[in-house]
C-alpha positions as CSV (number, residue, x, y, z in Angstrom):
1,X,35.6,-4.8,12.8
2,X,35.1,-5.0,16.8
3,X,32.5,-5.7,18.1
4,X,31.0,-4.4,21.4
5,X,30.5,-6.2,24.8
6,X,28.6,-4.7,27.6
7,X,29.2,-6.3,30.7
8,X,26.9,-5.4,33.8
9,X,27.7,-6.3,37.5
10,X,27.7,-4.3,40.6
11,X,31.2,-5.8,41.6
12,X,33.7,-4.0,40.0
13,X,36.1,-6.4,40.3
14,X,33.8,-8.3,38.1
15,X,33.7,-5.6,35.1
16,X,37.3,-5.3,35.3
17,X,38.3,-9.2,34.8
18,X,36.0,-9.4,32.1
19,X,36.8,-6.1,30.3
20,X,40.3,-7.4,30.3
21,X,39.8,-11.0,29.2
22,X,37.5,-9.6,26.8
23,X,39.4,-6.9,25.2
24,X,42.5,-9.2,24.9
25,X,40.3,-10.9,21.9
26,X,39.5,-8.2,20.4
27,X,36.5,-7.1,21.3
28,X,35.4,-3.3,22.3
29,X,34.0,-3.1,26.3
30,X,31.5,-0.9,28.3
31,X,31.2,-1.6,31.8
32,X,27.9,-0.3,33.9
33,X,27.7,-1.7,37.7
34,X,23.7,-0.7,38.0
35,X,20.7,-1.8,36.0
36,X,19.8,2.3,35.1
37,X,23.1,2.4,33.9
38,X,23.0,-0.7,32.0
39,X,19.7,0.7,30.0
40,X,21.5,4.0,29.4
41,X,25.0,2.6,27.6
42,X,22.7,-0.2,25.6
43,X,20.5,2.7,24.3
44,X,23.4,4.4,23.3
45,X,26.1,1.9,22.2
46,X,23.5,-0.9,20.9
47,X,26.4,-3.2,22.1
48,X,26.1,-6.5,20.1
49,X,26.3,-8.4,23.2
50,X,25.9,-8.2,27.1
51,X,27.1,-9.7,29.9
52,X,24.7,-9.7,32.8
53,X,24.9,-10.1,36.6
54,X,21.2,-11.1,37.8
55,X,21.7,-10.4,41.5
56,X,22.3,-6.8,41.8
57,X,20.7,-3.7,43.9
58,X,17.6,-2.2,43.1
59,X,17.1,-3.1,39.3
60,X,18.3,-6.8,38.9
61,X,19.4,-8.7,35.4
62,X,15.9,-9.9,34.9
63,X,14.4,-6.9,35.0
64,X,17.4,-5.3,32.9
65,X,16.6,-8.3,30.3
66,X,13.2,-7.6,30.5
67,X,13.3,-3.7,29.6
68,X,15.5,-4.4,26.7
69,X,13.3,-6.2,25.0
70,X,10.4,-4.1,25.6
71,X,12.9,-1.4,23.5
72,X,12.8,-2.2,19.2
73,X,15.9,-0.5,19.6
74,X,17.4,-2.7,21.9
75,X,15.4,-6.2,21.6
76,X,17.8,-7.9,19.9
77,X,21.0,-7.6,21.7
78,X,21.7,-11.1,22.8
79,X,21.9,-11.2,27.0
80,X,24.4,-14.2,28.5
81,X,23.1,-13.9,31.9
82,X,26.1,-14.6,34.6
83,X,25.1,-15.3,37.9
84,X,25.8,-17.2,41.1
85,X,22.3,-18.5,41.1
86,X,22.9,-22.0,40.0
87,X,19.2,-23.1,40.6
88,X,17.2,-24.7,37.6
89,X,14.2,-22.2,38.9
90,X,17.0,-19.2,38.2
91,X,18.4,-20.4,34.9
92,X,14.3,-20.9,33.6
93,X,13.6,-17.6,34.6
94,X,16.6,-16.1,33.1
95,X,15.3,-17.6,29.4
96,X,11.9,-16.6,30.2
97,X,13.1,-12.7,30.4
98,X,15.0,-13.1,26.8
99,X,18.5,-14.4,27.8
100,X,20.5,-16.6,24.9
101,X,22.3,-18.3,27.7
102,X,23.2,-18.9,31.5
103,X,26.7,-18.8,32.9
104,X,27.2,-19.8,36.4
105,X,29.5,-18.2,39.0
106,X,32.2,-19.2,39.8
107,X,32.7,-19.1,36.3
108,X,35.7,-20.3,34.2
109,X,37.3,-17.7,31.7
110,X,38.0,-20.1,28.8
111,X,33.9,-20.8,28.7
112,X,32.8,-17.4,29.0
113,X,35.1,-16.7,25.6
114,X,33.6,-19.5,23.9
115,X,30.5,-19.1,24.8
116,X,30.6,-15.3,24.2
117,X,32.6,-16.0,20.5
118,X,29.5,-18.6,19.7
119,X,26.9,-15.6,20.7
120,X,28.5,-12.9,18.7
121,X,28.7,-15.5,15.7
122,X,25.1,-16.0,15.8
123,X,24.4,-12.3,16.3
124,X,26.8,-11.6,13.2
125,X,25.1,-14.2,10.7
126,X,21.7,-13.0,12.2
127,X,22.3,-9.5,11.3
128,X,23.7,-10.6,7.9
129,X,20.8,-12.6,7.5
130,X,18.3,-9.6,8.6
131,X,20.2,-7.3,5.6
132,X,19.8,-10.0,3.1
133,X,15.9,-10.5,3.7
134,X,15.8,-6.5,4.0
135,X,17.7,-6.1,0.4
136,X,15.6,-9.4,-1.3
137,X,12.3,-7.6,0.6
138,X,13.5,-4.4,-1.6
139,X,14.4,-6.4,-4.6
140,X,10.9,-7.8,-4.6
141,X,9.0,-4.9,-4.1
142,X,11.2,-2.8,-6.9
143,X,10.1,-6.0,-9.6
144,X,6.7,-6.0,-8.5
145,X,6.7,-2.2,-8.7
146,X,7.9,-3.0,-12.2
147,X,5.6,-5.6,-13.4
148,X,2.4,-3.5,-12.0
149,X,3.7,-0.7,-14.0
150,X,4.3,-2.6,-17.3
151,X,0.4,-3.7,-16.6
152,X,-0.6,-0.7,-16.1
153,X,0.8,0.5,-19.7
154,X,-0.8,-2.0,-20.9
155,X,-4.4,-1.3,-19.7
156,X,-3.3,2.0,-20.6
157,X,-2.7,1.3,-23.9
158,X,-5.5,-0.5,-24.9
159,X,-7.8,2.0,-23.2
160,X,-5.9,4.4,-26.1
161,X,-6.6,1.8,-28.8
162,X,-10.1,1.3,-28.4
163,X,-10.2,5.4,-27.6
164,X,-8.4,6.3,-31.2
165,X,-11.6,4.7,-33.5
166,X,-13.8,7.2,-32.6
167,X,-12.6,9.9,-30.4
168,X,-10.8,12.9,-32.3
169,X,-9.4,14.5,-29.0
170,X,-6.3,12.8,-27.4
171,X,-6.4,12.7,-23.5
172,X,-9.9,11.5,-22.9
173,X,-8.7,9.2,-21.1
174,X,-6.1,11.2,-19.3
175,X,-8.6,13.6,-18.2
176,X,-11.7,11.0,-16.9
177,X,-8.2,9.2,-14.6
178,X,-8.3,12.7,-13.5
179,X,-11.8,13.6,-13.1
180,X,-12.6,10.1,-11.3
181,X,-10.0,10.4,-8.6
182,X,-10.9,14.0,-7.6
183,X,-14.9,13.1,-7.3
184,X,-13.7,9.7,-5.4
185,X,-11.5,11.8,-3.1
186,X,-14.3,14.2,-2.7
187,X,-16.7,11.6,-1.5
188,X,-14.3,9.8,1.1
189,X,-14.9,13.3,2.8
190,X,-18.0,12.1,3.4
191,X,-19.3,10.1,6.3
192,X,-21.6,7.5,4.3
193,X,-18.8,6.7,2.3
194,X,-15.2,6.3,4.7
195,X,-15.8,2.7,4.7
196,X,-16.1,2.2,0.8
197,X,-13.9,5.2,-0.9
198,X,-10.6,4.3,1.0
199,X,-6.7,4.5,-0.9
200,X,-7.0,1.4,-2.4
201,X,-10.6,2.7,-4.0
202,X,-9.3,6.0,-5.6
203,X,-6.2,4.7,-6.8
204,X,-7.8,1.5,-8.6
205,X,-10.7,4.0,-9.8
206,X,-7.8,6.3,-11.4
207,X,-6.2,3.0,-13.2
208,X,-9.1,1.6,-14.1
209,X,-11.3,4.0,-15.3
210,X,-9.8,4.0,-19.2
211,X,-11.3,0.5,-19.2
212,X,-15.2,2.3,-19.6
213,X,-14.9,2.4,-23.3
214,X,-12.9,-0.9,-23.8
215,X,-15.7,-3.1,-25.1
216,X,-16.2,-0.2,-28.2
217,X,-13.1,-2.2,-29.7
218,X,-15.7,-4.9,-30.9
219,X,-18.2,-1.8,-32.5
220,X,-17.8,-2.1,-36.2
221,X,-16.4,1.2,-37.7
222,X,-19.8,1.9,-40.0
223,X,-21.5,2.6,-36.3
224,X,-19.0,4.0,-34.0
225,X,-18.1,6.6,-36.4
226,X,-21.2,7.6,-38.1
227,X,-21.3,11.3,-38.6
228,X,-25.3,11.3,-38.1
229,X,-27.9,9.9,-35.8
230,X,-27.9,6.2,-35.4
231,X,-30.7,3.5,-37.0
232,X,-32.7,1.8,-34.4
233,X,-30.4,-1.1,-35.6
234,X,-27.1,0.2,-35.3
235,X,-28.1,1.9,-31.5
236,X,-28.9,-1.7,-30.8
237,X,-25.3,-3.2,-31.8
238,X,-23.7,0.5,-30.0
239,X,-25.4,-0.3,-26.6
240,X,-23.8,-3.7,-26.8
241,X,-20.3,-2.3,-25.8
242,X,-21.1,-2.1,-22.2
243,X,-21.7,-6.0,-22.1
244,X,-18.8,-6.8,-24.5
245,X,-16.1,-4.8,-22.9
246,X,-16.9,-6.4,-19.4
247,X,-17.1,-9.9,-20.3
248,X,-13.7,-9.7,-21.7
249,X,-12.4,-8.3,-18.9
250,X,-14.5,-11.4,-16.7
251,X,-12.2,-13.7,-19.0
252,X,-9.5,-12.0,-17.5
253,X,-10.5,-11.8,-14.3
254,X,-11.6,-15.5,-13.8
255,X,-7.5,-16.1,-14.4
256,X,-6.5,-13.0,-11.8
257,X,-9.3,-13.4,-9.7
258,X,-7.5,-11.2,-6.7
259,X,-6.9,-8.3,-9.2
260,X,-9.2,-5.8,-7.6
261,X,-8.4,-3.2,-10.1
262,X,-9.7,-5.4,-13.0
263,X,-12.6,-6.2,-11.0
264,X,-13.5,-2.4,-10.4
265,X,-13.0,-2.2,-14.5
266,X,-16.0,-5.0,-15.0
267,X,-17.9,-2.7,-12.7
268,X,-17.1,0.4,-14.6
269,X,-17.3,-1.0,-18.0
270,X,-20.9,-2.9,-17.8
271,X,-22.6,-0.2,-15.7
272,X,-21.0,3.3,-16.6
273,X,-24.4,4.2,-19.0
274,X,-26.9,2.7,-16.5
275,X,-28.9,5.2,-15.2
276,X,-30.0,6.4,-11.5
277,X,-33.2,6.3,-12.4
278,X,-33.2,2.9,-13.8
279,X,-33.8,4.3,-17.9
280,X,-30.0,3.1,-18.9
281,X,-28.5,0.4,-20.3
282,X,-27.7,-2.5,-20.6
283,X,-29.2,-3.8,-17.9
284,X,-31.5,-1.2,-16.4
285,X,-30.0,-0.9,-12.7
286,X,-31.1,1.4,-10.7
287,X,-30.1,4.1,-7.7
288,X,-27.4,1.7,-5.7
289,X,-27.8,-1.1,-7.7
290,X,-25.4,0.6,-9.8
291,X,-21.9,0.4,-8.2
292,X,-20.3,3.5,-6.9
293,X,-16.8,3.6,-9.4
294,X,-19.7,3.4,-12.5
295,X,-21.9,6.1,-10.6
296,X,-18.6,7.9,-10.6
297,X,-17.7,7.7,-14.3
298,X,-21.1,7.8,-15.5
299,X,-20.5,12.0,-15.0
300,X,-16.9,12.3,-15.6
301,X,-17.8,10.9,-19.0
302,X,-20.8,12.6,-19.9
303,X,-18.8,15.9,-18.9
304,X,-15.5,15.0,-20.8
305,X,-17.5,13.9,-23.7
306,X,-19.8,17.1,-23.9
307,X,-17.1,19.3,-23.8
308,X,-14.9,17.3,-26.9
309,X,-15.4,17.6,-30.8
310,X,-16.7,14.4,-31.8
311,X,-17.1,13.5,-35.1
312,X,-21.0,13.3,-34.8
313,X,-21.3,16.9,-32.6
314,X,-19.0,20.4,-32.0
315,X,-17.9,20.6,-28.1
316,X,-19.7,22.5,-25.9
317,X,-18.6,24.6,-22.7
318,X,-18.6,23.9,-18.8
319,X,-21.7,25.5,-18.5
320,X,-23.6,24.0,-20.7
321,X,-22.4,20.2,-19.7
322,X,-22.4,21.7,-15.8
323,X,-25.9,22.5,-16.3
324,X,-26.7,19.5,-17.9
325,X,-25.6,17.3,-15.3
326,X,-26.8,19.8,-12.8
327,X,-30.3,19.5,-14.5
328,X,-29.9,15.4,-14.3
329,X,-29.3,14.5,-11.2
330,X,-31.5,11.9,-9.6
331,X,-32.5,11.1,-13.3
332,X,-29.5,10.0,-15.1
333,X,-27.0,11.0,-12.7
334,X,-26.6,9.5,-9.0
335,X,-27.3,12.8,-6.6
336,X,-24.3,12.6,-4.2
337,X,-22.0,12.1,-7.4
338,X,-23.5,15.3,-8.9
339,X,-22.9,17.0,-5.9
340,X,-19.4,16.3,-5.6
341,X,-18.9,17.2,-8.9
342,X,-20.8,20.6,-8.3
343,X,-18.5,21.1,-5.5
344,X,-15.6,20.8,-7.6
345,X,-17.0,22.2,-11.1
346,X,-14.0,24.9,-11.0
347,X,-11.4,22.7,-10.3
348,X,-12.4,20.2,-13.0
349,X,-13.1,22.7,-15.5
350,X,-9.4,24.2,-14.7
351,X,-8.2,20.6,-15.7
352,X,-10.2,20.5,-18.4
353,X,-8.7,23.3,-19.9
354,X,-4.7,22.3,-19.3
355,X,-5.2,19.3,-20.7
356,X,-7.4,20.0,-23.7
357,X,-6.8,18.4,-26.8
């Protein structure tokens, strides 16, 4: 395939022996004998190499030079600067504006063509070279894209596993992804939280949140699905899950200590039954002690869980778990989190209701 050659010089003559010596190798030729022009065919031809004159009316070559590579468009076409300037000062400047090289008039046809085949070569394998970082670029990002999904089914997966021992509706876990993402979105709305709720927040609050429950896996049977009220003794071991669930994922962790989302699933897991008012568990934080993803799906669960059968209790509506939160915030439930949640209540409920069971 040709390639294209501009060649700028306000002599003519100039253009004209070039064009011809040029296009006798092979090569495709636009001519422009003013800087403005110059501009005007490289923004439309992206040539992938120029010829340029520096002493010319008005605009000279440095200046052309120099508004080329002020263009992304047009900052990598390689500029060969020909001139009669034969100065060191000239040739310095000439480099210093973006030229690849520095021809000097009178020149000598047999070194323009070599030094113009040298130039296009580079251009050629730096372009090639450009494609093949783009396409490995791509190639990374596709497997990454990959392995983070395979983790994600896997967090996934285990939320489910530790979910099916004493849940008897399906998509808990579905629906509190859900519920957690639209009260995160919520808040970022608000002022006092731009800075903490950003992207990265909601969508590591969305994966992470099946992780609340994670620690039940180490609940023996006998407690977690015990139709009636729990002994003293058995509440005990059941408030134990919190703690157990989060230091497993802390073993994790401490091998992946950059994985955010992991982090944010300690945060959730230890601190999701704690209590605004400091009367939770297990550690008995209180208000903002409690961190803002647990704060989060500390309501989302109550809410999901009042409205499901469980084994120990029938479900109950939206307005009776809407009320109840309602009735609990600043108590059990952090204020602003309520709120949201209040200013959503038809939305979720709407949810609820598609993806019951």
């Amino acid at each position: 395939m040709a390639e294209t050659i501009l060649v700028v010089d306000d002599m003519r003559a100039n253009c004209e022996l070039l064009q011809k010596i040029l296009q006798r190798d092979g090569h495709r030729v636009a001519m422009a004998t003013s800087g403005a022009e110059a501009l005007e065919l490289a923004r439309q031809l992206m040539p992938d190499l120029a010829l340029l004159d520096v002493d010319m009316p008005g605009m000279d070559g440095y200046e052309v030079c120099e508004r080329l590579q002020l263009l992304p468009a047009t900052r990598g076409i390689p500029v060969i600067f020909i001139s009669a300037l034969a100065g060191v000062v000239d040739k310095v400047k000439a480099f210093a504006k973006g030229g690849v090289d520095y021809i000097t008039k009178p020149f000598d046809m047999s070194e323009v063509r070599a030094r113009v085949e040298i130039h296009l070569k580079i251009h050629r394998l730096t372009k090639q070279l450009e494609r093949h970082n783009s396409d490995l670029e791509s190639l990374v990002r596709e497997k990454m894209a990959e392995i983070s999904a395979a983790q994600l089914a896997t967090i996934f997966a285990l939320a489910r596993l530790a979910e099916s021992r004493d849940y008897e509706t399906g998509r808990h876990i579905e629906r509190v992804q859900v519920f957690c993402r639209m009260i995160a979105e919520r808040l970022r709305q608000r002022r006092e939280y731009a800075d903490q709720v950003d992207p990265a927040f909601i969508e590591n609050i969305y994966h992470a949140s099946p992780l609340h429950d994670i620690g039940k896996v180490a609940i023996p049977d006998r407690i977690l699905c015990k139709p009636g009220p729990l002994t003293d003794e058995e509440l005990a071991i059941f408030k134990t899950h919190p703690t157990r669930g989060a230091d497993t994922l802390r073993d994790v962790v401490a091998r992946y200590p950059r994985n955010a989302l992991l982090r944010m699933g300690i945060d959730i897991a230890s601190s999701h039954h704690e209590h605004w008012n400091g009367a939770g568990y297990p550690k008995g934080l209180q208000g903002a002690q409690i961190p803002l993803a647990a704060r989060i799906m500390a309501v989302v669960d109550v809410y999901d869980a009042m409205r499901s059968k469980r084994c120990y209790k029938p479900p109950y509506s939206h307005d009776v778990a809407r009320s109840f939160i309602a009735g609990n915030a600043g108590q059990q439930f952090a204020p602003d989190v309520v709120e949201a949640f209040l200013e959503l209540e038809d939305h979720i409920r709407q949810v609820w209701d598609q993806m019951e069971g």
